[in-house]
MARGUVO-644104 format. One record per residue (C-alpha): residue in three letters; z negated, y negated, x negated. Coordinates in Angstrom, 2 decimals. Example, Ala and Ser with C-alpha at 12.3 -4.5 7.8 and 13.67 -1.06 7.14 Angstrom:
<site code="Ala" up="-7.80" north="4.50" east="-12.30"/>
<site code="Ser" up="-7.14" north="1.06" east="-13.67"/>
***
This chain:
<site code="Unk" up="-45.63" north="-74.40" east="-112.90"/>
<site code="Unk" up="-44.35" north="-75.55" east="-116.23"/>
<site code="Unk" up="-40.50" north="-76.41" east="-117.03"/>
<site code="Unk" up="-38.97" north="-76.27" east="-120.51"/>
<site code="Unk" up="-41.47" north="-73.60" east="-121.90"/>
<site code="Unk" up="-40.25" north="-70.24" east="-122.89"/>
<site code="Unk" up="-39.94" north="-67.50" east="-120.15"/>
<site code="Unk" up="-42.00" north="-64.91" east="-122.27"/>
<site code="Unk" up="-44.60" north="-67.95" east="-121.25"/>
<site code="Unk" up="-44.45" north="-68.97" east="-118.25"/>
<site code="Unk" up="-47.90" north="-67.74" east="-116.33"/>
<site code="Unk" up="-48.06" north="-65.39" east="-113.75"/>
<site code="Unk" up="-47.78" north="-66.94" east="-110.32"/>
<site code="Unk" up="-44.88" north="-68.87" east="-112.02"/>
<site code="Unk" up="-43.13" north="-65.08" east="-111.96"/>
<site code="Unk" up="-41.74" north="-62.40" east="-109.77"/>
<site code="Unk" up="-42.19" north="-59.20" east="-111.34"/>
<site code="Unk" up="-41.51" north="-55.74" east="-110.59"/>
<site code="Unk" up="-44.56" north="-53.24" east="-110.18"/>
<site code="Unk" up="-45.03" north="-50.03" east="-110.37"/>
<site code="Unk" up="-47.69" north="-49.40" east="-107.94"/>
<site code="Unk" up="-47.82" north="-45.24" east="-108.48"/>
<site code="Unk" up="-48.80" north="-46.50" east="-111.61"/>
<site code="Unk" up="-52.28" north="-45.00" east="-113.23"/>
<site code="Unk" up="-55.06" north="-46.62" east="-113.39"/>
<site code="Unk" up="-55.83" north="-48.64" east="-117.13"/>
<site code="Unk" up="-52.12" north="-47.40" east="-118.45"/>
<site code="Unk" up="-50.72" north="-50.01" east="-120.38"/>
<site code="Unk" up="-47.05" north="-50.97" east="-119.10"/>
<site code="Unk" up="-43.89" north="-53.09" east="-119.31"/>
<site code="Unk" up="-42.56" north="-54.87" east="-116.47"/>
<site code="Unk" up="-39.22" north="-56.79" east="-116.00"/>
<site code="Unk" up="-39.95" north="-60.61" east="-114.67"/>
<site code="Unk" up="-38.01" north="-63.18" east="-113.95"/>
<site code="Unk" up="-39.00" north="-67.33" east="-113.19"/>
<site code="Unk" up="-39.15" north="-67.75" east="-109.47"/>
<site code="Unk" up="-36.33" north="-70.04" east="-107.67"/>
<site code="Unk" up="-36.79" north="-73.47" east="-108.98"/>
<site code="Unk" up="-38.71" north="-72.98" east="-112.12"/>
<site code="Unk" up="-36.65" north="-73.62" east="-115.13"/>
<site code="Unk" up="-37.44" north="-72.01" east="-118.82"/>
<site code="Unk" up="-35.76" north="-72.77" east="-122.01"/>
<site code="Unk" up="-34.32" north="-69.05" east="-122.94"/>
<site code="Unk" up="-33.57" north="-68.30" east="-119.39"/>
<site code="Unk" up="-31.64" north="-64.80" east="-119.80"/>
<site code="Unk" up="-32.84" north="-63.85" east="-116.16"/>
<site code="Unk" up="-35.09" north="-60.95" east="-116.39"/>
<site code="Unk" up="-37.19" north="-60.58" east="-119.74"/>
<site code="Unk" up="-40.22" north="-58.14" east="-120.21"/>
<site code="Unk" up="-43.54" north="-58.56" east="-119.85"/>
<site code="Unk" up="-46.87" north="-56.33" east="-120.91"/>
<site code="Unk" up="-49.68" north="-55.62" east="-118.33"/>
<site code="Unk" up="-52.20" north="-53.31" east="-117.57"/>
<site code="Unk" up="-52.24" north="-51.00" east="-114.71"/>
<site code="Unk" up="-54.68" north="-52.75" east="-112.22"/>
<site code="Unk" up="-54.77" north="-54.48" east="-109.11"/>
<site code="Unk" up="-56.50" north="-58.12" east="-109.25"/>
<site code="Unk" up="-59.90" north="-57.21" east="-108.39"/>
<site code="Unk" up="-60.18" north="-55.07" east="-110.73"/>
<site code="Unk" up="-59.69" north="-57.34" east="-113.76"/>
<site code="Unk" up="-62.66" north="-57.79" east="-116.05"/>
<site code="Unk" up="-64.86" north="-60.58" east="-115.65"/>
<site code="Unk" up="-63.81" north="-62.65" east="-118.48"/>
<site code="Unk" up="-59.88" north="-62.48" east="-116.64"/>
<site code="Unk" up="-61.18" north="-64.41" east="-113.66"/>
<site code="Unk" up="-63.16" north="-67.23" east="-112.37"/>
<site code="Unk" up="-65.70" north="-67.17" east="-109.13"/>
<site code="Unk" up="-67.06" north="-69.95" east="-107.26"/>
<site code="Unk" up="-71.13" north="-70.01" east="-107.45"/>
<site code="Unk" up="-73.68" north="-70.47" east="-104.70"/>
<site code="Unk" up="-76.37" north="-72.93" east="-105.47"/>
<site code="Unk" up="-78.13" north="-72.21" east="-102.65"/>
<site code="Unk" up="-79.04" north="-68.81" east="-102.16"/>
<site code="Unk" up="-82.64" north="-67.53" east="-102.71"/>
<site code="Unk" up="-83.34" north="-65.13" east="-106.38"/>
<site code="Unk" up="-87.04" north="-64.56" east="-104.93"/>
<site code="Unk" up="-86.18" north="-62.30" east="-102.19"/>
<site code="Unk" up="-86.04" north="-58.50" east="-102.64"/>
<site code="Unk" up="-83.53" north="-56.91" east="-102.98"/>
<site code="Unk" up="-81.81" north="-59.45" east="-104.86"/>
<site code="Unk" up="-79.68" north="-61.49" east="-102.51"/>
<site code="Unk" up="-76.33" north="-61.22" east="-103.02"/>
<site code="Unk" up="-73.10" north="-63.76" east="-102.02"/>
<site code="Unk" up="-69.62" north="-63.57" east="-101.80"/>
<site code="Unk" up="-67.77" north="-65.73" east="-104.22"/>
<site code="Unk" up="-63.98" north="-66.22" east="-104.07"/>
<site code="Unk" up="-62.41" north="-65.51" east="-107.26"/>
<site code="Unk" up="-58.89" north="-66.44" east="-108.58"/>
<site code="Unk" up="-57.30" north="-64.53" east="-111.64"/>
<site code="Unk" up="-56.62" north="-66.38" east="-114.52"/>
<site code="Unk" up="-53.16" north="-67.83" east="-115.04"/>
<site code="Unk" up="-52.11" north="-65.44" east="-118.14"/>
<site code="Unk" up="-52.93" north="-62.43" east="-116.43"/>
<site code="Unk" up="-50.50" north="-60.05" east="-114.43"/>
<site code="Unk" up="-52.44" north="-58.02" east="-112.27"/>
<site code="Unk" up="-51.31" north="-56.06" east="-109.11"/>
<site code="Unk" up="-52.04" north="-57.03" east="-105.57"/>
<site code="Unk" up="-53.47" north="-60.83" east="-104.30"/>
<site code="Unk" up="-54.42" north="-63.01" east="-107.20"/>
<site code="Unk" up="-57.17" north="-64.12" east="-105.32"/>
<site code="Unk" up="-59.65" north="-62.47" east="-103.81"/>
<site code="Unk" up="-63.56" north="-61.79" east="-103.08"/>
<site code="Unk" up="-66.47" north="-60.71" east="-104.66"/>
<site code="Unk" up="-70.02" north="-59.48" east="-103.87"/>
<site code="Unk" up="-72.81" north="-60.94" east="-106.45"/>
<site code="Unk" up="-75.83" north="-61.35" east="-107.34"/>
<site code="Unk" up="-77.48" north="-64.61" east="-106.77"/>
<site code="Unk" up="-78.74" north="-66.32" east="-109.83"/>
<site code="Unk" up="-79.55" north="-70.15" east="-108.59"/>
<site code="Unk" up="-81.96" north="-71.64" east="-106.97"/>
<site code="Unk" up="-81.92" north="-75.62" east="-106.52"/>
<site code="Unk" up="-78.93" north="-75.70" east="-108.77"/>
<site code="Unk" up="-80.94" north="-74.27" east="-111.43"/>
<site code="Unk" up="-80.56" north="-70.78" east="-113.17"/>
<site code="Unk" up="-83.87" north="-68.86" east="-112.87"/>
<site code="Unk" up="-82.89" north="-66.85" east="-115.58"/>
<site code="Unk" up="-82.43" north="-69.20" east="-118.21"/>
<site code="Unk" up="-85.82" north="-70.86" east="-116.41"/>
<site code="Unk" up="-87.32" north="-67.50" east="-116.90"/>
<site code="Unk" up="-86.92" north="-67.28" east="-120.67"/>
<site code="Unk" up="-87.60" north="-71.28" east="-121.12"/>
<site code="Unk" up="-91.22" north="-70.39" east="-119.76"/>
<site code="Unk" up="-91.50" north="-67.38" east="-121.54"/>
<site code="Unk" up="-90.12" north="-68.77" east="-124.98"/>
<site code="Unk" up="-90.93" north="-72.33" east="-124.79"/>
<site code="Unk" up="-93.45" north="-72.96" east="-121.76"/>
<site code="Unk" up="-96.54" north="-74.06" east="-124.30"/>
<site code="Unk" up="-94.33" north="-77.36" east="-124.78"/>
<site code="Unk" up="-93.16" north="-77.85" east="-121.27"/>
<site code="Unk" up="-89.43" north="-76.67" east="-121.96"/>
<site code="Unk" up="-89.72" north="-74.62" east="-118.38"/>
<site code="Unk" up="-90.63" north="-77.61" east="-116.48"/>
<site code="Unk" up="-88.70" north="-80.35" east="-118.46"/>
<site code="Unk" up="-85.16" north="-77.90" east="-117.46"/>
<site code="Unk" up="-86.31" north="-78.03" east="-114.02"/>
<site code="Unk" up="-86.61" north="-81.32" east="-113.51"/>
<site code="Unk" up="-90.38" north="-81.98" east="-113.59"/>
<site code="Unk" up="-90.36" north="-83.93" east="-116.15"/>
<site code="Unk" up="-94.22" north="-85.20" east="-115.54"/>
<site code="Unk" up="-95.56" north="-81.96" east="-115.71"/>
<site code="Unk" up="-93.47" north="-81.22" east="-118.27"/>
<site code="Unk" up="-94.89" north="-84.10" east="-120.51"/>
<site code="Unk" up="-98.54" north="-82.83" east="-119.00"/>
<site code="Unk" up="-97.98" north="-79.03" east="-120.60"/>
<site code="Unk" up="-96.43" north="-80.72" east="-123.98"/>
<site code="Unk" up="-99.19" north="-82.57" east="-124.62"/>
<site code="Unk" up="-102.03" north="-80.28" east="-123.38"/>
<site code="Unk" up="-100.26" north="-77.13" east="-125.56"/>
<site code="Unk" up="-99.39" north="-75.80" east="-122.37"/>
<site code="Unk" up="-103.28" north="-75.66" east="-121.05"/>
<site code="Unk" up="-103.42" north="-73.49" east="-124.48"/>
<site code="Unk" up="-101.93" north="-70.98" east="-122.93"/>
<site code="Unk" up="-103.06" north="-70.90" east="-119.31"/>
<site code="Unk" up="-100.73" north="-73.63" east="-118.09"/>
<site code="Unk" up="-98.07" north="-70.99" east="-119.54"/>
<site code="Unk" up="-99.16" north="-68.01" east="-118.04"/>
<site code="Unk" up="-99.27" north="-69.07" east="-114.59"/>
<site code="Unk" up="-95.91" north="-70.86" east="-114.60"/>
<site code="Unk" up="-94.01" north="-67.66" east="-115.87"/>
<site code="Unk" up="-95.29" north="-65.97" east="-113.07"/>
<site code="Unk" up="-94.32" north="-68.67" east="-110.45"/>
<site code="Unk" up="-90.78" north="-68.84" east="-112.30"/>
<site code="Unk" up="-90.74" north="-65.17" east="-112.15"/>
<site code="Unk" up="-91.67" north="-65.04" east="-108.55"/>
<site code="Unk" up="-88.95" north="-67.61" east="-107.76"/>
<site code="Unk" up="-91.40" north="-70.28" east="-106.85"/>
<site code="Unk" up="-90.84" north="-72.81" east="-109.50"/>
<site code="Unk" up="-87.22" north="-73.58" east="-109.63"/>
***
Protein backbone atom coordinates (compact mmCIF):
# COMPACT_ATOMS: atom_id res chain seq x y z
CA UNK A 1 0.00 0.00 0.00
CA UNK A 2 1.09 3.52 -0.72
CA UNK A 3 2.36 6.13 2.05
CA UNK A 4 2.19 9.91 1.65
CA UNK A 5 -0.84 9.88 -0.82
CA UNK A 6 -4.08 11.38 0.19
CA UNK A 7 -6.58 9.19 2.19
CA UNK A 8 -9.53 10.01 -0.27
CA UNK A 9 -6.77 7.80 -2.41
CA UNK A 10 -5.56 5.27 -0.92
CA UNK A 11 -7.09 1.89 -2.75
CA UNK A 12 -9.28 -0.41 -1.28
CA UNK A 13 -7.51 -3.24 0.45
CA UNK A 14 -5.34 -0.34 1.83
CA UNK A 15 -8.88 0.52 3.88
CA UNK A 16 -11.23 -0.65 6.52
CA UNK A 17 -14.55 0.52 5.78
CA UNK A 18 -17.85 0.24 7.21
CA UNK A 19 -20.67 -1.63 5.15
CA UNK A 20 -23.92 -1.67 5.09
CA UNK A 21 -24.72 -5.09 4.11
CA UNK A 22 -28.90 -4.66 4.29
CA UNK A 23 -27.96 -2.45 1.72
CA UNK A 24 -29.96 -2.79 -1.86
CA UNK A 25 -28.70 -4.06 -4.54
CA UNK A 26 -27.03 -1.23 -7.35
CA UNK A 27 -27.88 1.79 -4.65
CA UNK A 28 -25.24 4.13 -4.78
CA UNK A 29 -23.77 4.86 -1.12
CA UNK A 30 -21.30 6.61 1.19
CA UNK A 31 -19.19 4.81 3.51
CA UNK A 32 -16.85 6.06 6.34
CA UNK A 33 -13.08 4.50 5.85
CA UNK A 34 -10.26 4.83 7.53
CA UNK A 35 -6.22 3.65 6.49
CA UNK A 36 -5.59 0.35 8.16
CA UNK A 37 -2.87 0.18 11.16
CA UNK A 38 0.40 1.06 9.65
CA UNK A 39 -0.52 2.82 6.50
CA UNK A 40 0.18 6.44 6.68
CA UNK A 41 -1.73 9.25 4.38
CA UNK A 42 -0.97 12.85 4.13
CA UNK A 43 -4.53 14.41 5.40
CA UNK A 44 -4.97 11.72 7.92
CA UNK A 45 -8.22 13.07 9.84
CA UNK A 46 -9.10 9.34 10.76
CA UNK A 47 -12.25 8.43 9.11
CA UNK A 48 -13.08 10.28 5.70
CA UNK A 49 -15.90 9.19 3.20
CA UNK A 50 -15.86 7.20 0.48
CA UNK A 51 -18.54 6.47 -2.60
CA UNK A 52 -19.43 2.84 -3.62
CA UNK A 53 -21.98 0.93 -5.09
CA UNK A 54 -24.10 -1.54 -3.38
CA UNK A 55 -22.51 -4.93 -4.47
CA UNK A 56 -20.63 -7.69 -3.23
CA UNK A 57 -17.24 -8.46 -5.28
CA UNK A 58 -18.50 -10.90 -7.64
CA UNK A 59 -20.80 -9.01 -8.75
CA UNK A 60 -18.67 -6.16 -10.15
CA UNK A 61 -18.73 -5.68 -13.90
CA UNK A 62 -16.21 -7.15 -15.97
CA UNK A 63 -14.20 -4.19 -16.75
CA UNK A 64 -13.78 -3.81 -12.45
CA UNK A 65 -11.85 -7.05 -12.34
CA UNK A 66 -9.22 -9.19 -13.77
CA UNK A 67 -9.38 -13.27 -14.33
CA UNK A 68 -6.68 -15.59 -14.93
CA UNK A 69 -7.14 -17.47 -18.52
CA UNK A 70 -6.82 -21.13 -19.40
CA UNK A 71 -4.76 -21.84 -22.42
CA UNK A 72 -5.52 -25.15 -22.42
CA UNK A 73 -8.97 -26.00 -22.50
CA UNK A 74 -10.71 -27.32 -25.69
CA UNK A 75 -13.39 -24.48 -27.79
CA UNK A 76 -14.32 -27.59 -30.16
CA UNK A 77 -16.29 -29.50 -27.74
CA UNK A 78 -20.06 -29.01 -27.33
CA UNK A 79 -21.36 -27.44 -25.13
CA UNK A 80 -18.74 -24.98 -24.95
CA UNK A 81 -16.32 -25.96 -22.23
CA UNK A 82 -16.21 -23.83 -19.57
CA UNK A 83 -13.24 -23.10 -16.66
CA UNK A 84 -12.99 -21.54 -13.54
CA UNK A 85 -10.76 -18.55 -13.46
CA UNK A 86 -9.81 -16.77 -10.20
CA UNK A 87 -10.52 -13.21 -10.35
CA UNK A 88 -9.25 -10.32 -8.12
CA UNK A 89 -11.13 -6.86 -8.03
CA UNK A 90 -9.39 -4.04 -9.13
CA UNK A 91 -7.56 -1.86 -6.62
CA UNK A 92 -9.99 1.36 -6.95
CA UNK A 93 -12.97 -0.50 -6.38
CA UNK A 94 -14.91 -0.99 -2.99
CA UNK A 95 -17.03 -3.82 -3.29
CA UNK A 96 -18.64 -5.96 -0.48
CA UNK A 97 -17.55 -9.40 0.53
CA UNK A 98 -13.88 -11.26 -0.59
CA UNK A 99 -12.02 -9.24 -3.14
CA UNK A 100 -11.14 -12.26 -4.71
CA UNK A 101 -12.98 -14.79 -5.85
CA UNK A 102 -14.09 -17.38 -8.75
CA UNK A 103 -15.61 -17.46 -11.88
CA UNK A 104 -17.21 -19.91 -14.36
CA UNK A 105 -16.26 -19.10 -18.23
CA UNK A 106 -16.28 -19.85 -21.32
CA UNK A 107 -13.22 -21.20 -22.89
CA UNK A 108 -11.86 -19.20 -25.72
CA UNK A 109 -8.10 -20.71 -26.32
CA UNK A 110 -6.81 -23.34 -27.78
CA UNK A 111 -2.84 -23.73 -28.06
CA UNK A 112 -2.52 -20.30 -26.63
CA UNK A 113 -4.35 -18.99 -29.49
CA UNK A 114 -7.87 -17.26 -29.56
CA UNK A 115 -10.15 -19.17 -31.98
CA UNK A 116 -12.19 -16.31 -32.22
CA UNK A 117 -9.97 -13.83 -33.45
CA UNK A 118 -8.63 -17.10 -35.68
CA UNK A 119 -12.17 -17.40 -36.76
CA UNK A 120 -12.56 -13.93 -38.26
CA UNK A 121 -8.71 -13.92 -39.61
CA UNK A 122 -9.96 -16.91 -41.92
CA UNK A 123 -13.08 -15.48 -42.63
CA UNK A 124 -11.74 -11.83 -43.36
CA UNK A 125 -8.31 -12.43 -44.44
CA UNK A 126 -7.81 -16.32 -45.16
CA UNK A 127 -7.25 -15.68 -49.23
CA UNK A 128 -3.74 -14.19 -48.02
CA UNK A 129 -2.90 -16.64 -45.34
CA UNK A 130 -3.65 -14.17 -42.33
CA UNK A 131 -5.50 -17.39 -40.51
CA UNK A 132 -2.53 -19.51 -40.76
CA UNK A 133 0.30 -16.86 -40.47
CA UNK A 134 -1.64 -15.93 -36.60
CA UNK A 135 -1.44 -19.48 -35.89
CA UNK A 136 1.81 -20.10 -36.34
CA UNK A 137 2.00 -21.92 -39.69
CA UNK A 138 3.78 -19.71 -41.22
CA UNK A 139 4.61 -22.19 -44.40
CA UNK A 140 1.23 -22.69 -45.18
CA UNK A 141 0.59 -19.42 -44.57
CA UNK A 142 3.13 -18.23 -47.29
CA UNK A 143 1.52 -21.35 -49.50
CA UNK A 144 -2.27 -19.65 -49.30
CA UNK A 145 -0.62 -15.97 -49.88
CA UNK A 146 0.84 -16.81 -52.81
CA UNK A 147 -1.69 -19.29 -54.32
CA UNK A 148 -4.73 -16.49 -53.46
CA UNK A 149 -5.76 -18.80 -50.94
CA UNK A 150 -6.28 -21.89 -53.60
CA UNK A 151 -8.66 -18.98 -55.14
CA UNK A 152 -10.87 -19.55 -52.74
CA UNK A 153 -10.87 -23.25 -51.90
CA UNK A 154 -7.81 -23.15 -49.66
CA UNK A 155 -10.18 -20.54 -47.75
CA UNK A 156 -13.18 -22.36 -47.53
CA UNK A 157 -11.93 -25.41 -46.05
CA UNK A 158 -9.75 -23.73 -43.42
CA UNK A 159 -12.76 -21.64 -41.99
CA UNK A 160 -14.43 -24.70 -41.46
CA UNK A 161 -11.47 -26.50 -39.70
CA UNK A 162 -10.99 -23.13 -37.61
CA UNK A 163 -14.61 -23.21 -37.00
CA UNK A 164 -14.63 -26.78 -35.98
CA UNK A 165 -11.71 -26.12 -33.61
CA UNK A 166 -9.31 -28.17 -35.62
CA UNK A 167 -6.89 -25.61 -36.81
CA UNK A 168 -5.69 -23.70 -33.88
Amino acid sequence: CPSDVPCNRINAECLTCKFNNSCVYGEELTVMCRPKPGIKCIDNSGSFERKMICRYCYQTATSEHTCDHNSSCQVNSAPRQRYIATCNVRPDVLCLGRRQFHKNLLCNWTKGYSWWTALVLSIVLGGFGADRFYLGMWQEGIGKLFSFGGLGVWTLVDVVLVAAGYLG
